[in-house]
Structure formats: C-alpha cells, structure tokens
N, C-alpha and C positions, 0 to 999 in steps of 0.2 A: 400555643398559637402556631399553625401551619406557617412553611415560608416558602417561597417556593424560588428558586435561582432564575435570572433573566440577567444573561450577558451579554454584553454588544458594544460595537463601537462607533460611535460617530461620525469619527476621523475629524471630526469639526470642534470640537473641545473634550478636557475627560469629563468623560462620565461622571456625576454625582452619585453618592447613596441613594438608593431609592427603594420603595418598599412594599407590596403588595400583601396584604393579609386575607385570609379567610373571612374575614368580615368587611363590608367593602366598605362601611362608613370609617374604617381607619387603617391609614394607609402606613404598617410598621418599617420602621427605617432597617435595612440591612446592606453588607458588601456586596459590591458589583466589582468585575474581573473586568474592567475596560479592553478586553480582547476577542470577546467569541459573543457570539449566541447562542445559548443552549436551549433546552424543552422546556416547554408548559406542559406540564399534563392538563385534564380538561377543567379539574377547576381553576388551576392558576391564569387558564384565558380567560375566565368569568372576572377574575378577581383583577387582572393586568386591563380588562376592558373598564372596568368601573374608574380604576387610577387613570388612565387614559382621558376620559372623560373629566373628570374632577378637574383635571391638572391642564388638559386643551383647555378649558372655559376658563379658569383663573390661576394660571402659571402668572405671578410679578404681576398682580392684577393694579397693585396701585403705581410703581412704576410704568407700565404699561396703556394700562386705558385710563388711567384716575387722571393722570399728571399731563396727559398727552390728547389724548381723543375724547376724554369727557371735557375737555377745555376747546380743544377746536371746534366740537361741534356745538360747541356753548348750551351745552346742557346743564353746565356749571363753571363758574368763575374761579378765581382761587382768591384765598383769604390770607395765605401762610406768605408774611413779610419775604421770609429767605425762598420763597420758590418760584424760578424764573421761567420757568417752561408758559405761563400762560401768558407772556412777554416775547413767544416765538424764539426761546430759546431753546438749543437740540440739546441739554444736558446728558451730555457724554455715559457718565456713570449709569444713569440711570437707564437708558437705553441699552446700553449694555449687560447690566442685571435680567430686563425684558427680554431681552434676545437670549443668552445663555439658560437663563433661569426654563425657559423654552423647550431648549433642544435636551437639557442635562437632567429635567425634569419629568414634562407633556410625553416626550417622542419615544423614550427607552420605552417602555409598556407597550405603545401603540403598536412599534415596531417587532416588539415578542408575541400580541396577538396574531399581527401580518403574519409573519413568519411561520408560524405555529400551525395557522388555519388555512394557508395556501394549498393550492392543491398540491398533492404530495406530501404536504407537511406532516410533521408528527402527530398534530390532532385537528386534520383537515376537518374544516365543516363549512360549505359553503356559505350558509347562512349567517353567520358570526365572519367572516372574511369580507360579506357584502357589507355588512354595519359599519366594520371596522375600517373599512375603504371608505366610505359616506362622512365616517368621527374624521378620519382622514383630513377629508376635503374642509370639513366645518374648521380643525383645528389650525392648517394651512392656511386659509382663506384671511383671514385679517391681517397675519403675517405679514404676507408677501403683499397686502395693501398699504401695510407701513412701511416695506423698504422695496418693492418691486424684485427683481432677482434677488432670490435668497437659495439658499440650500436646500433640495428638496429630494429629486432623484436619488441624487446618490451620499443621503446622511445614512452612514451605518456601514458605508463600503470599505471600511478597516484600514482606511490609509490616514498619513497626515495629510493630503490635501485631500477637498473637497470641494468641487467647483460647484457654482453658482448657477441655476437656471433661468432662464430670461421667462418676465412674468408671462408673455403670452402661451411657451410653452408650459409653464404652470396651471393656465387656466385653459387651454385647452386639455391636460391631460386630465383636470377636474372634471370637466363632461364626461370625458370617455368611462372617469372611475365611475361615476352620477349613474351615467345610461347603465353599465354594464350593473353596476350594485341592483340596482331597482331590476333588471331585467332577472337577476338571482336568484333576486328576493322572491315571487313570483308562485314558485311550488309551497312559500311557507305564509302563502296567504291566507290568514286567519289561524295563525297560529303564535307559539309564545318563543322567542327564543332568547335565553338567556336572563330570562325570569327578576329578579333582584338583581342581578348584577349589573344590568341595565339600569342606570341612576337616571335615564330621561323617560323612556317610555314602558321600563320595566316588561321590557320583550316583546312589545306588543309591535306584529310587521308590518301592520298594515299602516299604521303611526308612521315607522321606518320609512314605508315608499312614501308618503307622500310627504314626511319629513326629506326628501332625497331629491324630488322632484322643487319644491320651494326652493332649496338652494341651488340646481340647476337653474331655474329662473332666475332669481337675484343674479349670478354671474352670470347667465346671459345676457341681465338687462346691463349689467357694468360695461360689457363690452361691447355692447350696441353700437355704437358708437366708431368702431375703429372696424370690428366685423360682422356690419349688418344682416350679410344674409344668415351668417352661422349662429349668430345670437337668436333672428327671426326664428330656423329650424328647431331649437334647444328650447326656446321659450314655447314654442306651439305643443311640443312634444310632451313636456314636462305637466303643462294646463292639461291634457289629451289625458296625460297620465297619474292622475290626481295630483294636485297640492294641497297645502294646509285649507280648511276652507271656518270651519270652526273653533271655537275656543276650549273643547275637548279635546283637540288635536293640537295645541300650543307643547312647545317643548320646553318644556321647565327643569334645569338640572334638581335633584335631589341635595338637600342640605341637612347635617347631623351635625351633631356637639364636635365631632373630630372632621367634618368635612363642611366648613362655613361659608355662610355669604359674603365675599369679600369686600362688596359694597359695604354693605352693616359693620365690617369690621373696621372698615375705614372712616365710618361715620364719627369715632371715637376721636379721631384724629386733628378735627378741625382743621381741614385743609381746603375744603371748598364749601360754597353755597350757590344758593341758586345762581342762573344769568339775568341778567337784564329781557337780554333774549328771551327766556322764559316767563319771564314777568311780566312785558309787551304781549304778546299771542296769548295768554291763557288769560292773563285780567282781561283783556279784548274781545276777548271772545265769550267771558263768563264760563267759563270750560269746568266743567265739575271736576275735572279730572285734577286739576290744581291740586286739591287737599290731600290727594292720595298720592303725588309724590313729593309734594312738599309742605313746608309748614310755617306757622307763621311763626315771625322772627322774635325770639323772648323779650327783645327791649319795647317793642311796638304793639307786637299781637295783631299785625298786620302782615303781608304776604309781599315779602319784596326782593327784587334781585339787586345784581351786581355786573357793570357793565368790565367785561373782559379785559385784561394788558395792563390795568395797575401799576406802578411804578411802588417802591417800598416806601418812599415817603408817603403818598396818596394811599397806598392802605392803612396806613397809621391815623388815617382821620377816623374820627367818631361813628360817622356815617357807613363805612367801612368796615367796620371791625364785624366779627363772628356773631355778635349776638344783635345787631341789626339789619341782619338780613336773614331770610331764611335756607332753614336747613332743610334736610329729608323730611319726608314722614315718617310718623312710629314704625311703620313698618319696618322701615329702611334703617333703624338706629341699631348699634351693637344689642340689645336686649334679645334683639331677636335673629340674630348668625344662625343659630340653627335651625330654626324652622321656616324663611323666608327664601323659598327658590330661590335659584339664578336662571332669571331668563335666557335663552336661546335663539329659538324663532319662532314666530307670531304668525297666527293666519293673516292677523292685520295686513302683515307688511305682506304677503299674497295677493291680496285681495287689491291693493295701491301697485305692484307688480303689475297686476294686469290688465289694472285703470293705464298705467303707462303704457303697458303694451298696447292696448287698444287705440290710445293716440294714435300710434305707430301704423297701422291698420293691421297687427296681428290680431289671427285670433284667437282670442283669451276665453274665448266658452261662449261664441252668442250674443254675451250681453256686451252694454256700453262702457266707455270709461268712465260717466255718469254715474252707471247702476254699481261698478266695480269701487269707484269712488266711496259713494256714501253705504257698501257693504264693509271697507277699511272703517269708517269712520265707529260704523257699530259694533262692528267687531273689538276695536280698540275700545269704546264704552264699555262691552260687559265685559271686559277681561280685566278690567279696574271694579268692578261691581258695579258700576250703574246700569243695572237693567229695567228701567223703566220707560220702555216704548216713546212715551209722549216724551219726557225727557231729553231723547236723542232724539225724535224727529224736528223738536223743537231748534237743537242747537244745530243737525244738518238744513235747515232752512233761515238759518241766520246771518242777517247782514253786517252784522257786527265785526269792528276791522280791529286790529289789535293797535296799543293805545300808544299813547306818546309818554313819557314817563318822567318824575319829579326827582331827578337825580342831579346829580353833582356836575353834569354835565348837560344836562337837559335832554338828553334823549329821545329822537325824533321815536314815532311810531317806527318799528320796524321794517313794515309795509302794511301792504295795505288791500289786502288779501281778503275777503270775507268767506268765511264758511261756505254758505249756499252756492253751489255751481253755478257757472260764471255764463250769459249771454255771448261775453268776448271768449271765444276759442283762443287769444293768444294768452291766455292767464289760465288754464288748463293745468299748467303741467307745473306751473309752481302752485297753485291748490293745491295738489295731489300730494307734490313733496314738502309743502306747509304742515298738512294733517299726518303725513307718514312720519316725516319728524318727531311729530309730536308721539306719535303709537310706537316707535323706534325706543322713546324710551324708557330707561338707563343706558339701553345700548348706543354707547359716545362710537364704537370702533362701526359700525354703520351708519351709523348717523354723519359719521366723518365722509367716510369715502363714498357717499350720495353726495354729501355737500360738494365736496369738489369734481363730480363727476357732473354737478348736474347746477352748479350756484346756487340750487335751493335750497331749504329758504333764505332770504337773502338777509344775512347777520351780520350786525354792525361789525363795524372795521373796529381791531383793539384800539384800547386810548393809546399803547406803546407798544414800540416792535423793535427789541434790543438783536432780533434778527440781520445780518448786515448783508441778506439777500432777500429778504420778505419784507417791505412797508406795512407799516401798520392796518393800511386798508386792501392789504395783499392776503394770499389763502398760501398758509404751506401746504404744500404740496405730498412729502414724504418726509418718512425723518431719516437721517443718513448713517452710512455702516458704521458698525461698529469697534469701539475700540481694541477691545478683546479680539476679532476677527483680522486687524491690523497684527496682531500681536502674535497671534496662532496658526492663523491658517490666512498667512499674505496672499500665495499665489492661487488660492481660490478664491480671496476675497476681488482678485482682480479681472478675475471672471467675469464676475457678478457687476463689476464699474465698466466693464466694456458693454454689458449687456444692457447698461440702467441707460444708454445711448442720449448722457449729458451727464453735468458737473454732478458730483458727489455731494451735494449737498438738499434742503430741503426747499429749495425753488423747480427743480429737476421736475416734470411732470411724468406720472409711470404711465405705462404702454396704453392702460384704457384710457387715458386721460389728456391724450396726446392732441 
C-alpha cells in the first residue's frame, strides 16, 4: 500500500493521524509531523483530494449535523432519553468533537492539495487548485454557519495562535475563490480531471463549474439581506454562468465498504425519528416523497412523527418510544452505508435559488418565480424516482395544506401553505422555502441556516427549551465556541468573540442574519 507524507500545522489544535492511500475508498491511518508541510507527488493530490472530500462531507457527522442541525431544522426529533441538544441545549463536548474532528481531520489534505497545486507548487495544476478551492468553500461553508467567525485564513500558519475571521470576510473571500475557480476551470471544459479520485463528479468540469456557480448562488442569497447589491451581482453572474439545472448534475458523494454513509450508520443508533414537522407537510400534502425518506413506524405500520424538545420523562411515554414513530427508509438504514450516496447539492435547491431570486427582481434566466418554483418541485420528484409526469403535475396544482396532527399535544397544522402557486404574492416566498425544505432533504445543516435566515417554513416552537437564552418558541441562532478552543488557542479564540459582535452564546445572531 503507497503512503505518501502530508505535514502541516494548524496552529489551532495538533494534528491527528491521518491517512491517504492509493485507493481512495480507504483512507490508511499514518504519522503526521505537526510541523511542516511537505510534497505530494501527483498521485498523492488525487488521493489527498478524495480524503478531503469524504472527510469535508462527514467529519463528526453525528455530533455535528445529527444531534444539532437535523434537530433544528426538524427534519428529525430525537428519541434518545439522555440526549439534550433537541431541548436547545449547546452540549459542550459534543461541539467540540465537531469542531476539532474538523480541522484535525477534513482540512490537513485539503491543505496539502492547496499547497501542492498552487501556482509554483511542486505539482502545480490549475485545474485540480480550482476544484480544490470550490471543496474549499463547500467544506467551510456550514462551519462558519454554525459558529460565524471561525478559523479560516490562517489555519496552517505554524503558530500557536490563530486568529479568527469575521463571517462576512469569510463569505466574501468565498465568492472571490467561486469566481476565480469557475473562471479556471474554463480551458478544461469538457474535459476529465482527476478521474476516480474525484468521489463527486469523477472529473467531470463541466459538473465542476456549474457545481461552483450553485454554491455561489446559495451564499449569495444568505447574504442578501445584509448586502444587497453584492449578493444581486453574484447571483446574476452565477445563473449567466451555469448552475445545477438537472438531476444528472446533482452532486452525490461516492460511498464504499471503508468510506460510508454516515446517515445509514447512524440509523443503527436509535437516536432520532421523524418530526412532527414532517408529518404535518407531507401527510398534507399526500407527498409521495414520504415513503422514500421515511417509514412506517413497526408498532403501528402507520407514518408518524414526533414533535421536537421532549423533556426525558415525556419521552419515556409509549407514544414516544422508537418503535412508534417512524424511522428512515430502507434506503437510509445501516444495510446499506455503502452503497447509498451522501448527498451534496441539488439542482432542486437551484432552481428554488432562483424562484427566490426572482422575487427579488433578479435575473434568474428569463423565466418566473412561478416557472423556477414548480421546476424545484420536479426536479426534487425525480431525484427520489417519481418520474411520472401526471404524478407531479398533479401534486404542483394542489391545494392541499398540510394537516393538524393527533399527538400528545395536539398539534396545530403547521401552516397552511398549499402546493399550488399562490394568487396572494405575500405567501410566495414561504411556498418556495415550504417545498425547498422539503427537497433540502437530509441535509439538516441547510435546511438550518434558511430557517433562520428566512423563518421559513414556519416550525412549531419545541415543547421545551432547557436553553437559558432561547424560549422554547425561540430559533437558536449559532451554537457557541468551543471548549477546546478556550483551552488551546485563548487569544485567538478572542478574536473570533470580538468579531461574532454579541454575547458568546446561541441567541447571538451571525452577520447574514443580523
């Protein structure tokens, strides 16, 4: 088995073992010199980009998105008596695993393809530097939505300290990377770079740019808001410059016996089941899409959620428990870790991008918010397999509102939202983000920070909020630094609290959201 040396330092925690093999579905654990950076030759960039990749998508995937963002954005409740986080508690540990697991894990690789393929580098290639600046921004990007200033610039500059960048400079240097990568990319249109090692689009560039341009969109529409005109120019540019637009172009990580889906792995666990949330909108709507991500519950053989915040006594009721409410679908259960993608990003959520955008009165290509709208909607159809035409026209022409529900609390409709594009223009933009929701997921860490960017869709308040800055019928906001980071790196961590411009905690609103 080849191994090939990547040293480097963080300055911001040591380094972990980490390991890059010749084969990219497994990734062999070896010593790292938490002091230097040394070479890749050309296959160890192939091999440092595929671990990169693997390790951005699900570094601490169940402390991270399971326990945290699949619970806020109520795409799932939690079932597990001793787990407080869906009670709006910021458990310490566990965030801290998320974040280290992160930088000690995801970044060391990414860092040794930068480095390697920049220009001048020892195995300079522009077109593997564009990608890797693009993985960049994708594996950044949720980060710095769960804590706003994080470490970014300068992780790797060899010091004990490492200051903190303020989110907007975060998210404006993501554009610059976005534009310049795609503008790169350009001579190697229609061409393969990077073949297999490529775990999403297996080289394919033209996948690349318009994989590149979708997430310039997305953060531009996050930031809409705070800078209208620069989001407008970013979002127009991006649509001009292709996005995702079909379901051949969906970006699906690659999954093998040694590089799993960490959803499926976690399914083992019993630790969540459906929301209530989910239970209201999709029974209401008669949504086909139900059965493909979830399933009916073994006690009942019925299709039923679970309203959010629980307290540990109230999940000890019958009603409660694991096997009355439903789980995943087969898809989604441990049997199948290795052959069930981890999704990425969707043309869906493109296509709802620029339904939004056109609200706005950018322009998204011509057409309507209307016609952008119910293009999300079927695009999120066939990307679950319902491809039967009548099918979807059926359900985008339906008035059907999502329902009130026979729980333990009695639980109002949600809202009251119908399918079919709406006569009243002021119920536009929560349609939009009702349906996008829904096509968002599994992905909780999206699904999150729309919710609070935008209150849509609008999801009941937890039964409890053991929060002592968040009410129950209150949105956390971010979750707060870390313990480790107190621990390690104080005087960068204090960076990062001047720049988060309010208290340290998870009522704090970040820079887009201000």
């Amino acid at each position: 088995m080849k191994k090939i040396n990547l040293y480097l330092t963080t300055g911001l925690l040591v380094v972990s073992s980490m390991g890059i093999s010749s084969c990219t579905d497994k990734f062999e654990e070896y010593n790292t010199n938490p002091t230097r950076l040394t070479q890749l030759d050309a296959s160890g960039v192939g091999n440092a980009f595929a671990a990169a990749q693997y390790r951005g998508a699900t570094a601490s995937w169940q402390t991270y998105q399971s326990l945290f963002a699949d619970l806020q954005s109520q795409y799932f409740a939690n079932v597990a008596q001793n787990f407080p986080s869906d009670r709006n508690v910021m458990v310490g540990n566990w965030l801290n695993g998320a974040f280290n697991t992160f930088y000690s894990s995801a970044v060391p690789p990414l860092l040794g393809v930068l480095d390697n393929t920049k220009p001048g580098g020892i195995a300079e290639n522009p077109g593997v530097y564009a990608m890797a600046n693009i993985w960049k921004v994708r594996m950044f990007l949720p980060r710095t939505d769960y804590w706003g200033p994080i470490p970014y610039s300068q992780v790797g500059n060899g010091l004990k300290q490492v200051d903190y960048d303020a989110q907007d400079v975060i998210y404006k240097d993501f554009l610059t990377l976005l534009t310049k990568a795609v503008t790169d990319l350009q001579p190697y249109k229609g061409k393969n770079i990077l073949g297999n090692n490529d775990q999403i689009y297996g080289g394919n560039v033209d996948n690349w740019i318009r994989f590149a341009n979708t997430l310039r969109l997305r953060i531009a529409m996050r930031m809409s808001g705070v800078e209208p005109a620069l989001a407008k120019t970013n979002a127009e540019e991006a649509v001009a410059g292709g996005v995702l637009e079909t379901n051949a172009q969906d970006a699906f990580l690659k999954v093998t016996a040694n590089s799993i889906n960490t959803l499926n792995q976690a399914t083992a666990w019993n630790e969540f089941r459906m929301s209530a949330a989910m239970e209201s909108v999709l029974k209401g709507y008669n949504d086909p899409r139900m059965s493909k991500f979830y399933a009916p519950a073994t006690a009942t053989g019925q299709f039923k959620g679970l309203r959010n915040g629980y307290n540990q006594v109230e999940l000890g009721a019958a009603a409660n428990q694991a096997t009355a409410v439903s789980n995943v679908s087969d898809n989604f259960l441990p049997g199948n870790q290795a052959n069930q993608p981890f999704g990425i990003i969707m043309a869906a959520e493109a296509w709802f991008l620029r339904a939004e955008g056109a609200l706005k009165g950018w322009n998204m290509g011509g057409g309507t918010a209307k016609e952008y709208y119910e293009a999300g909607i079927n695009a999120s159809m066939r990307q679950w397999g319902i491809t039967d035409a009548g099918a979807i026209a059926a359900y985008t022409a339906s008035t059907s509102v999502p329902i009130a529900l026979t729980d333990a609390v009695n639980s109002p409709a949600m809202t009251d939202i119908p399918v079919l594009w709406s006569s009243d223009a002021s119920k536009h933009l929560e349609q939009i983000h009702t349906q996008k929701w829904l096509a968002l997921w599994p992905d909780g860490l999206e699904a999150w920070a729309e919710y609070r960017r935008t209150g849509f869709p609008k999801l009941y308040p937890r039964i409890n909020s053991e929060s002592l800055v968040v009410a129950k019928d209150g949105v956390v906001r971010r979750t707060p630094f870390t313990i480790g980071e107190q621990q390690t790196n104080p005087k960068g961590l204090a960076t990062g609290v001047t720049k988060l411009g309010g208290t340290d905690n998870e009522a704090t609103r970040l820079w887009w959201n201000k």
